[in-house]
C-alpha positions as protocol buffer text, in pm:
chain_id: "A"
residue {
  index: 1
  type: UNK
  ca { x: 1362 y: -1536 z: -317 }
}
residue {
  index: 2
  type: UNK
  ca { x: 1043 y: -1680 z: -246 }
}
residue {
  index: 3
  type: UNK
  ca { x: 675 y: -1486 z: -294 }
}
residue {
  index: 4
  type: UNK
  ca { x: 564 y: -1374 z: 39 }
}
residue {
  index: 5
  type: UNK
  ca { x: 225 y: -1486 z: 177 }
}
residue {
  index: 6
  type: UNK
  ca { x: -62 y: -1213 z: 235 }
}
residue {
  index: 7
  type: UNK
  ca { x: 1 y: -1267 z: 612 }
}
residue {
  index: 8
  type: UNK
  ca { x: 369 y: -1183 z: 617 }
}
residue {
  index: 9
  type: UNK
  ca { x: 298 y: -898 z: 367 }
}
residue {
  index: 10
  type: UNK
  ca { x: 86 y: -726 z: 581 }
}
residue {
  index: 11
  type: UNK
  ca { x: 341 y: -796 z: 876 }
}
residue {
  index: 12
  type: UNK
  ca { x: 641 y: -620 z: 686 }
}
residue {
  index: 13
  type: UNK
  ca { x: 406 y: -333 z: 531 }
}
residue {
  index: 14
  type: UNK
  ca { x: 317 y: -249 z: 901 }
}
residue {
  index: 15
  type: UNK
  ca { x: 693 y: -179 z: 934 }
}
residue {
  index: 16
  type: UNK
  ca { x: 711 y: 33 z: 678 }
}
residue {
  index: 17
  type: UNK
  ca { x: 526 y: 352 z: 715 }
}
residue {
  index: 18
  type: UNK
  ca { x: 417 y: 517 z: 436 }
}
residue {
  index: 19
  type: UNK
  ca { x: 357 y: 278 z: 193 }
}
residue {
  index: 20
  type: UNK
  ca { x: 54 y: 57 z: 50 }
}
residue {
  index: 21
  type: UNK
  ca { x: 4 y: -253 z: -93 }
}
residue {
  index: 22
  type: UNK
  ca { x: -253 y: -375 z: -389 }
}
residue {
  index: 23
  type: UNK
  ca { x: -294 y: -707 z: -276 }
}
residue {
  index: 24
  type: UNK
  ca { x: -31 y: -960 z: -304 }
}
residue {
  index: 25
  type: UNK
  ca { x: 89 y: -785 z: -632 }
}
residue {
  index: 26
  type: UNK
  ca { x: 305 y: -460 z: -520 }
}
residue {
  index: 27
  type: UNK
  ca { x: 373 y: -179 z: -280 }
}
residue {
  index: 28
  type: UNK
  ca { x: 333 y: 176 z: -309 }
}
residue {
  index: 29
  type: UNK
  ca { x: 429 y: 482 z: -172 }
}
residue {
  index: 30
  type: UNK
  ca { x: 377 y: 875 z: -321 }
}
residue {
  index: 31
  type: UNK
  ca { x: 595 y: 1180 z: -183 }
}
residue {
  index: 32
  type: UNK
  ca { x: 488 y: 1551 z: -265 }
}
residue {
  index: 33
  type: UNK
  ca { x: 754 y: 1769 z: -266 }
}
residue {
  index: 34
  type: UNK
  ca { x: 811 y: 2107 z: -294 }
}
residue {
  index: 35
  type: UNK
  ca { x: 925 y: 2167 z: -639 }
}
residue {
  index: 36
  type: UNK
  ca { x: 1018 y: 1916 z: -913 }
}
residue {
  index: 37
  type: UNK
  ca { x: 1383 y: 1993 z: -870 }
}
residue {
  index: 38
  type: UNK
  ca { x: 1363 y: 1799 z: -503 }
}
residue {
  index: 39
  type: UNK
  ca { x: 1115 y: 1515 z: -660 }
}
residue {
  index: 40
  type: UNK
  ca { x: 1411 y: 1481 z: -906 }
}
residue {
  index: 41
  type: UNK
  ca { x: 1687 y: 1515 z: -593 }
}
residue {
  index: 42
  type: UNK
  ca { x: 1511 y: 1187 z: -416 }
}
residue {
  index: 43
  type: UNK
  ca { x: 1479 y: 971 z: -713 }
}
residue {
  index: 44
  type: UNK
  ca { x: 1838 y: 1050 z: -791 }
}
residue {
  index: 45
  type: UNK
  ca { x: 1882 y: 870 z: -451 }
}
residue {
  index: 46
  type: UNK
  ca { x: 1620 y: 630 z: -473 }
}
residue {
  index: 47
  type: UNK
  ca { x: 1813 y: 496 z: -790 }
}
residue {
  index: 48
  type: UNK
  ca { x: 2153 y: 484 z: -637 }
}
residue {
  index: 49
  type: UNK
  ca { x: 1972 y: 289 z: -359 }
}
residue {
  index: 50
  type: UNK
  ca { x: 1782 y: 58 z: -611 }
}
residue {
  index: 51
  type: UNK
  ca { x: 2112 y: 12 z: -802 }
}
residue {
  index: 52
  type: UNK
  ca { x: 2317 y: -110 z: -524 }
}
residue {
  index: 53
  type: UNK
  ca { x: 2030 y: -325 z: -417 }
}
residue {
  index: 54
  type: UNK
  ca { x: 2029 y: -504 z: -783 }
}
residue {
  index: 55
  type: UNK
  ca { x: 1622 y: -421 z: -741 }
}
residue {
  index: 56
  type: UNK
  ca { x: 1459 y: -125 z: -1002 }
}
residue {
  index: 57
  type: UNK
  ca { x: 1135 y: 1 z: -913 }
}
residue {
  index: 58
  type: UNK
  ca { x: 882 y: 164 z: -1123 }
}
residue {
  index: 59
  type: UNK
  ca { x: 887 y: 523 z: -1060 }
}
residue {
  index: 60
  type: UNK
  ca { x: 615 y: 780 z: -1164 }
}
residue {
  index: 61
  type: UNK
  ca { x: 730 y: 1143 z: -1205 }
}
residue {
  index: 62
  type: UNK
  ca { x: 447 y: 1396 z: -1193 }
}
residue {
  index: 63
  type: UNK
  ca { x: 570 y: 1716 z: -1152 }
}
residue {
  index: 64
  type: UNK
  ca { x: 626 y: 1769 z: -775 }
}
residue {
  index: 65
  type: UNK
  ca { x: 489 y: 1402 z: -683 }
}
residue {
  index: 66
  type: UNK
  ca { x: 697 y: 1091 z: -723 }
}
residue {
  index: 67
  type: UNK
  ca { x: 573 y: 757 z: -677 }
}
residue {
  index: 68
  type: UNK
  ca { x: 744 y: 468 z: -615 }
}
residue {
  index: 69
  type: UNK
  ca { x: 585 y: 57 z: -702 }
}
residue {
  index: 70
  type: UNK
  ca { x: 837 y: -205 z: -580 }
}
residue {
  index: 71
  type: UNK
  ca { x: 753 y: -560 z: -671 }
}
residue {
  index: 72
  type: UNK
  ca { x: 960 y: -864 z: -776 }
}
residue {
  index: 73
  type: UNK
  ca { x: 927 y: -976 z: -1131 }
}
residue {
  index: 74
  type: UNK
  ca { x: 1070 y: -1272 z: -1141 }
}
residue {
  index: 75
  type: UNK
  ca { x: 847 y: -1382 z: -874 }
}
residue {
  index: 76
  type: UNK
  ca { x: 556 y: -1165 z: -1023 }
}
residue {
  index: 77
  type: UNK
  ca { x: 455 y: -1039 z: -671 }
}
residue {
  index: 78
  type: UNK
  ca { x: 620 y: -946 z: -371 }
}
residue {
  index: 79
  type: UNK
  ca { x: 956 y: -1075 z: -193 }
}
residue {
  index: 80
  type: UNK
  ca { x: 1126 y: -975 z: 86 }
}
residue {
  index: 81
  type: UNK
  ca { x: 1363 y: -741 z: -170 }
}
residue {
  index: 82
  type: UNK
  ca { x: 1021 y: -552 z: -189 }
}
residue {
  index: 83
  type: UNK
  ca { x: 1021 y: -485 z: 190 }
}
residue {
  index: 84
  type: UNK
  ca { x: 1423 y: -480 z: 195 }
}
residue {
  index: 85
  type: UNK
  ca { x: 1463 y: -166 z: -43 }
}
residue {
  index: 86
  type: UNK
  ca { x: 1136 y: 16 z: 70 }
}
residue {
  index: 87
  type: UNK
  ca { x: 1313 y: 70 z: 460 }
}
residue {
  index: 88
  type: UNK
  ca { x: 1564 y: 162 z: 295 }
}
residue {
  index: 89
  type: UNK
  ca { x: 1426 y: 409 z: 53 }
}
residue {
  index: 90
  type: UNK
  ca { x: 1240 y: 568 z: 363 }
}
residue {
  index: 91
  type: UNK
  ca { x: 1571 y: 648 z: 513 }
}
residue {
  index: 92
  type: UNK
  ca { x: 1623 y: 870 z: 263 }
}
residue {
  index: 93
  type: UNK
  ca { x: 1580 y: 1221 z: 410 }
}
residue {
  index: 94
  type: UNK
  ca { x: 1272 y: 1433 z: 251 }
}
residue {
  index: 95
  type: UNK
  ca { x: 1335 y: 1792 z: 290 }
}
residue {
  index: 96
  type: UNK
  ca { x: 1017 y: 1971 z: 285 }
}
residue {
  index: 97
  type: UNK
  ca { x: 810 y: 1715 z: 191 }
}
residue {
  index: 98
  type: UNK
  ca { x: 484 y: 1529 z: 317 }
}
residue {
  index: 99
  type: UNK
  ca { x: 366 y: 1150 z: 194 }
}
residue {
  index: 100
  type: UNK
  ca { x: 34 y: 1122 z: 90 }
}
């Protein structure tokens, strides 16, 4: 898959609420959650999302925040698998939770 240009990566972040980019380089988005028994619910479900997407994020665990980096490594930047798993990792329902 081919490394997106800054103009289409700001087109398919604006689809995406929630999440930020650094550049060219990755996205980001950081959930608070209740309790660190529901961070550790969602990325339980992020990972069964990222596994049947062949596409592994990094995934920061503080607590009762979780953030998630997507970027494609083979491509060292961002692909459309960035944009591709991060819709579909907002789907996942947040109970009691608010993005930052």
């Amino acid at each position: 898959m081919a490394k997106l240009l800054q103009e289409q990566i700001a087109l398919n972040l604006s689809k995406i609420p929630g999440w930020s980019s650094e550049g060219s380089r990755y996205i980001e988005r950081t959930i608070t959650f209740a309790d660190f028994r529901q961070a550790l619910a969602f990325v339980n479900q992020v990972g069964e999302f990222a596994e049947a997407a062949n596409h592994h994020p990094d995934i920061d665990i503080r607590y009762n925040k979780v953030t998630i980096r997507l970027s494609t490594h083979e491509e060292n930047g961002l692909t459309g698998k960035d944009f591709a798993l991060a819709q579909k990792l907002n789907s996942i329902t947040l109970p009691q939770s608010k993005a930052i």
